[in-house]
N, C-alpha and C positions, 0 to 999 in steps of 0.2 A: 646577245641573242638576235637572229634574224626575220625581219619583219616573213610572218608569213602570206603568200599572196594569194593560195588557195581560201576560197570565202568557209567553203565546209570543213579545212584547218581550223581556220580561224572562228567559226562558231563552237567546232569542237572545243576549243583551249579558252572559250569563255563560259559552255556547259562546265565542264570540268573543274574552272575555277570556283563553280559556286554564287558566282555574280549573277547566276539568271533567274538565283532565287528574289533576289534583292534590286535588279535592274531589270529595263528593258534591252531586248536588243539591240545592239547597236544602231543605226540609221546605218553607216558604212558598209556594216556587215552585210545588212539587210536589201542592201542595194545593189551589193557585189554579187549576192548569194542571188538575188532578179535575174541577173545582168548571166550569171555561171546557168544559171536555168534554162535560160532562155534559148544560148547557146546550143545547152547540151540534147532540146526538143528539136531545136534549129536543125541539128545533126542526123538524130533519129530521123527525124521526117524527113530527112535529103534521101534517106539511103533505101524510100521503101519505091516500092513501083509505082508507076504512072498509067494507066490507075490503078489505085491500090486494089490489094487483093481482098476478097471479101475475106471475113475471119475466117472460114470454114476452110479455107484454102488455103490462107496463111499461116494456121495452125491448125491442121485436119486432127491432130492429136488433142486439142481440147474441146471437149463437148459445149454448147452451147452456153448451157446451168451451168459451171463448171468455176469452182474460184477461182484458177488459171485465169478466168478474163478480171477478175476485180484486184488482183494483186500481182505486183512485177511485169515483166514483158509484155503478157498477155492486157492487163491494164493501160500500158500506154499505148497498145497496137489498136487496140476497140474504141481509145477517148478519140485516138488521132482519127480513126476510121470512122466513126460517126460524123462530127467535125467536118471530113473530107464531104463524106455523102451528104450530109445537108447543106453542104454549099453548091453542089449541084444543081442546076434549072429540074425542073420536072420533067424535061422532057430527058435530059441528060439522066437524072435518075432510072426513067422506065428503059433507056437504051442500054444502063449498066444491070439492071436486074435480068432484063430478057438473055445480056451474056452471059449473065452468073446467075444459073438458076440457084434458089435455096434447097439444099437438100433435107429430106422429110423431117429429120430432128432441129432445123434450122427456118423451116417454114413459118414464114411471116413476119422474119427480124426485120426484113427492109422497111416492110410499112409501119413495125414496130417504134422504129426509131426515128421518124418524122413526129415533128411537132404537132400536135392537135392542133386542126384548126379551131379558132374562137368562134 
């Protein structure tokens, strides 16, 4: 048999064997599966715009409330986009809000999503 080099193979074929009732995961596995992650967000985020687009525009098709942002695509577009905007200065922030205004059902996400001050 051939060693497998995909990490998510290879955790597959140690769920399966039943050993995850009885072990921990590997350290190997668990470092590959890091390393493939890291990657594959590496990717995603290469391929969005500069600056990104607010959600409303990048997915006009999902409302606000909407599960769409807590699960699949729509999940890693809003973790990456929050992330993005809070790494912005303040001033850089109110520059990207007055381009992107929020539309009525989207009113007030931008200030929503800063950190409260202490």
């Amino acid at each position: 048999m051939t060693e497998k080099s995909n990490p998510m193979d290879r955790l597959a074929d140690f769920v399966k064997s039943g050993r995850n009732r009885t072990e921990p995961i590997p350290d190997d596995i668990k470092e590959d599966l890091g390393k493939w992650l890291d990657e594959e967000n590496r990717k995603r985020r290469a391929s969005y715009s500069d600056p990104m687009l607010p959600p409303w525009q990048y997915r006009p098709d999902i409302p606000r409330a909407s599960m769409g942002w807590r699960m699949g695509p729509g999940e890693d577009y809003i973790m990456d986009f929050l992330n993005w905007y809070r790494a912005l200065s303040v001033e850089q922030q109110q520059i990207y809000a007055k381009g992107h205004p929020e539309p009525n059902d989207w009113d007030g996400f931008l200030s929503s999503i800063l950190p409260k001050a202490e």
